[in-house]
N, C-alpha and C positions, 0 to 999 in steps of 0.2 A: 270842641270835642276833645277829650281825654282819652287815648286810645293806650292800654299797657300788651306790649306784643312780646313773646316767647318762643318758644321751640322745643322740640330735641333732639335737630342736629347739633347744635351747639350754635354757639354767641357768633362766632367768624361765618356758617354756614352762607354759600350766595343767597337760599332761599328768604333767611329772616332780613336779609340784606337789602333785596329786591321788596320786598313786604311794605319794608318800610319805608322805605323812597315812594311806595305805590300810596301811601298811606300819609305822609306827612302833609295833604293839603288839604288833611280835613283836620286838623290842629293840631295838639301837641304828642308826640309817639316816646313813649316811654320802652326800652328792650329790659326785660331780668331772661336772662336766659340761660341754661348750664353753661358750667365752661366746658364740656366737651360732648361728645355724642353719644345722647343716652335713649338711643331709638329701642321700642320695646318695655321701657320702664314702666310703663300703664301708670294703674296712679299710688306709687309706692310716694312713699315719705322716710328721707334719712333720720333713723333714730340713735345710728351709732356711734355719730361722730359729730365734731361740729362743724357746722356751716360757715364760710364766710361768703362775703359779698364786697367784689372787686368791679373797678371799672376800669373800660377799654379804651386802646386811643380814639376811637369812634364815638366813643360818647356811651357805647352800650356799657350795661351793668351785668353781669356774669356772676352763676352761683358754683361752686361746687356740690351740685347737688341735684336730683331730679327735676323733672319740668314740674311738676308739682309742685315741690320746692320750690321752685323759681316764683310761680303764682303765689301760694300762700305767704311765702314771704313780703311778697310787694304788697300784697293784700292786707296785712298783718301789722303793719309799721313802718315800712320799708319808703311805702310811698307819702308825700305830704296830703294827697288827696285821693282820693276813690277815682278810681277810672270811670268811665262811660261803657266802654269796652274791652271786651278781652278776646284779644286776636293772635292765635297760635299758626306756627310753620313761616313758608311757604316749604313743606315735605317733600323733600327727593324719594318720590312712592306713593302710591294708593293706600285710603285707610279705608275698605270695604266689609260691609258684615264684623264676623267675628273681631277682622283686624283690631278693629276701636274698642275690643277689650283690653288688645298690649300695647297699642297707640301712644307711645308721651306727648305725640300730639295730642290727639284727641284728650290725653288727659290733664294738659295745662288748661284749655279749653272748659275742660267738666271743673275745674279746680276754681275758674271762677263762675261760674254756674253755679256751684255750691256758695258759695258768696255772694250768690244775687246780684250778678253783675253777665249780663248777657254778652255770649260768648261765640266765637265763629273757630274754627280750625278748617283749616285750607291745604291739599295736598294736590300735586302732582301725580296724574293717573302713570307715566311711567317714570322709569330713574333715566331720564333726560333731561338737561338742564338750557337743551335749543332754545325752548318757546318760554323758559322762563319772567321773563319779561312780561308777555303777553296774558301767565296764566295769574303775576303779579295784577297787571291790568283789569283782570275781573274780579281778582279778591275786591279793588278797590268800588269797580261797581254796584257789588254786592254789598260792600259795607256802607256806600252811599247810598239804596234801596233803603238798609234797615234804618239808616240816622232820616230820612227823609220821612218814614212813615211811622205811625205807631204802634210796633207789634206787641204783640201779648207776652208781656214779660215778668219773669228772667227770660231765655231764649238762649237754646243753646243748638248751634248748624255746625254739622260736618261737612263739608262741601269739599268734593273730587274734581279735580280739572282735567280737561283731556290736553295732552299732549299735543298742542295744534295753535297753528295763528290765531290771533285775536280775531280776526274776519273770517274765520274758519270754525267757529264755536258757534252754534246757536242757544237755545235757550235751555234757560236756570229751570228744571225738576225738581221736583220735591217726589222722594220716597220712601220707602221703610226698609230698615236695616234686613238685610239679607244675610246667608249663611256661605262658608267662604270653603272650598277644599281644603283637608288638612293639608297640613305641611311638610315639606319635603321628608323622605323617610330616616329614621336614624340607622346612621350606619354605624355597628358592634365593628370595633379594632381586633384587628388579629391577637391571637393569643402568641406572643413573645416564646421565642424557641429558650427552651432550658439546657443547661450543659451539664450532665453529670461528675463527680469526681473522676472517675474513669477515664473521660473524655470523648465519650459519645456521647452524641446530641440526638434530642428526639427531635421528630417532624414538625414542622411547623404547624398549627390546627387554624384554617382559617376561620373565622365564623361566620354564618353566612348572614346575609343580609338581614334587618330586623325593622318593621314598622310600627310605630308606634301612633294611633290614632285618639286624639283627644275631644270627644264632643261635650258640649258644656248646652245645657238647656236652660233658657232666659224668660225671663216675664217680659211682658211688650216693653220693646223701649223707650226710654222717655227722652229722648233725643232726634231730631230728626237730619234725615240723609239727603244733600243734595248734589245731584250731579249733574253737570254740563253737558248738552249734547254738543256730538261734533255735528257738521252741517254734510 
């Protein structure tokens, strides 16, 4: 099995690290991953500059350039062969609802889904790197399910892991993308005190607090969500 794995926390991150160790005995793991941490990127594409593609003392391959990027280029010519799979993170954070619209996990994931190349992305439900190992440990199960069986393909899973032991985790759910609270409120910067030539200054003006709330309305998704329960 030909497994090409990515990210966007970047090429160093422990998660793609652990990913891949979790992943190497089902044959050969290939890393393109950004060279730095480009969480959030959804699925943009560098058109302003150019790309290159470097390799690490680890063996991994690193882009400057989004998770995207990182996919389509391997996709594109990069690799000698077509993968089997295309396996994104392990994500320091949840990619729930909305998230997986700004996800560069989720969207190295979709990038080869759009390739025809069935695709999984795997994140950590919190930013704790304890049970990392463990949550490593079920990506692999989970990739070993689908290589075992024959799904209906291309195939493209989001799958959240909970924060918890390996023996603390029960079973893999399948459900549909849900909708996430906005995010955090934006806060307006003070208005900077002026000084006149005189040399009175006026008052400072603070401004007060400002939220900004962005809903976005989706046709059903053609992606499906899987999440682990804890036990």
């Amino acid at each position: 099995m030909r497994i090409l794995v990515s990210n966007d926390d970047g090429y160093f991150s422990p998660g793609i690290e652990a990913l891949v160790r979790a992943l190497s005995r089902f044959g050969e793991v290939i890393v393109v991953a950004p060279e730095q941490n480009r969480s959030g990127a959804s699925n943009s594409l560098t058109l302003d500059r150019p790309l290159r593609v470097e390799k690490a003392p680890n063996g991994f391959l690193y882009v400057n350039g989004t998770p995207t990027d990182c996919v389509h280029i391997a996709l594109t010519g990069l690799l000698d062969a077509r993968p089997d799979l295309v396996v994104s993170g392990i994500n320091n954070g949840q990619n729930m609802g909305d998230d997986t619209i700004y996800s560069g996990t989720v969207a190295a994931a979709m990038e080869g889904f759009l390739f025809g190349v069935s695709s999984i992305a795997f994140s950590l439900a919190e930013k704790d790197l304890t049970y990392l190992e463990d949550a490593a440990r079920v990506a692999a199960d989970i990739v070993g399910r689908c290589a075992d069986r024959t799904l209906p393909g291309p195939f493209l899973l989001n799958v959240n892991i909970p924060s918890r032991a390996y023996t603390d985790i029960g079973a893999v759910v399948g459900t549909r993308l849900g909708k996430r609270h906005p995010s955090s409120p934006f806060m307006k910067p003070p208005v900077h005190a002026v000084r006149r030539s005189t040399g009175s200054e006026r008052p400072v003006r603070h401004a007060k607090q400002a939220r900004v709330q962005i809903f976005l309305r989706l046709p059903p998704a053609m992606c499906r969500s899987l999440h682990c329960k804890s036990i």
